[in-house]
Each structure stands twice: as structure tokens, then as C-alpha cells.
N, C-alpha and C positions, 0 to 999 in steps of 0.2 A: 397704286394698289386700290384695290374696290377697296366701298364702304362695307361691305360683307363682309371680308379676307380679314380685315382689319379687327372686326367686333370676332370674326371667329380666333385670330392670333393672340387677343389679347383672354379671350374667355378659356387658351388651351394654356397660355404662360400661367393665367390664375389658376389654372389646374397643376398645373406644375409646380406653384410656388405652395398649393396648399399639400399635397402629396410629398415636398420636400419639408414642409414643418410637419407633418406626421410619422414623417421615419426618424426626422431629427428627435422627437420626443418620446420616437421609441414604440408607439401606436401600431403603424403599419408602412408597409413600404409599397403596397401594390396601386396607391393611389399617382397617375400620372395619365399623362395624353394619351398613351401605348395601350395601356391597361381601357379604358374610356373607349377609344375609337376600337379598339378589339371587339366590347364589348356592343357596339352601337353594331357594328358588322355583323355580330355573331346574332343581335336579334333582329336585323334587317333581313336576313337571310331564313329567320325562323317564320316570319311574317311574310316573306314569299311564298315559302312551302304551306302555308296557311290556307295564303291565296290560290296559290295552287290545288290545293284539296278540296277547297270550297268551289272552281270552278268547273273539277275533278264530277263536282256534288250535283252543281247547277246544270250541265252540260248532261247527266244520268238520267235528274228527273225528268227535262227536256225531251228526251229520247221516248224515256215509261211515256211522258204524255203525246206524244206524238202518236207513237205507237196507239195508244189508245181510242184517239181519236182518229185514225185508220179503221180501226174495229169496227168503232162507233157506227163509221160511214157505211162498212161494209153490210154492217146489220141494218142498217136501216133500209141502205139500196133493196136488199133480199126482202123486207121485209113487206116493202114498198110492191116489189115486183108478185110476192105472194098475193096481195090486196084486191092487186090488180088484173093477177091473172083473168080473173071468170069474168071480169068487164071485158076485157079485152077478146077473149074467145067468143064472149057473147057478140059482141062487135062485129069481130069475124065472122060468124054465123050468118049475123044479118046483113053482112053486107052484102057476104056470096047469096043467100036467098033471096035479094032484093036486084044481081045480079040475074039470075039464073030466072026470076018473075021476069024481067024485061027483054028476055030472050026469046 
């Protein structure tokens, strides 16, 4: 038997033996390894859905930012090409004019 199994058998017997001097004295009787490992499961599982929700969460804003900077890109591209245009037509102008002199 591992050194783990061992420290865990003897820390679930010490549950045991205190959960049986509890009912023995008339206290309570819900204290034992069953009641314990229920209750270890029942919040194990609380702490999934947790995690869950919170990836649920992380995984959304992800999305909102991504999206955003999609926008971001598109406005700028546009904005850029705006800028640009009357350099670029002016270009075109002179090139076919400078064209059309060498003809």
C-alpha cells in the first residue's frame, strides 16, 4: 500500500471513530467518511461549473475583443484608402500626362 492510501485510511478511520463518539454522546450522527466524501464530491463539482462559467466568461470577452479589433482594422484600412485617394488619382494624372508628353 502507498504512503498516500495509508495517511488517507487512517485520516477517513479518524473520521470514523470521531463521528462514532458523536452519536455515541448523542451530538450528531451525520459525521463519517460517507457524509465527508459526499460532501468533498458535491463541492468538487460546484467548482467545475465555476470553472466552467468563468471559461464560459473568458471565451465571450475573447470573442467582444476580437470582433473589435476586426472593426478596428476595417476602419482604419477605409480610412487609410480615404487619405489616399487624391495622392493616388493625382499620380494617375501625372503619370498618364507624362505618358501622353512622351508620345
Amino acid at each position: 500500500m502507498k504512503q498516500a492510501e495509508k495517511v488517507l485510511n487512517t485520516a477517513l478511520n479518524g473520521l470514523d471513530l470521531i463521528g462514532y463518539r458523536l452519536d455515541q454522546f448523542g451530538i450528531t450522527d451525520k459525521v463519517n467518511r460517507h457524509n465527508a466524501l459526499a460532501f468533498l464530491f458535491a463541492e468538487q463539482q460546484r467548482l467545475k461549473g465555476e470553472l466552467d462559467s468563468l471559461n464560459v466568461k473568458v471565451m465571450a470577452r475573447k470573442a467582444q475583443l476580437d470582433r473589435l479589433r476586426r472593426q478596428f482594422e476595417q476602419q482604419t484600412r477605409s480610412s487609410l484608402n480615404g487619405l489616399l485617394e487624391p495622392f493616388k488619382s493625382t499620380l494617375t494624372r501625372l503619370q498618364d500626362q507624362r505618358s501622353s508628353n512622351a508620345s
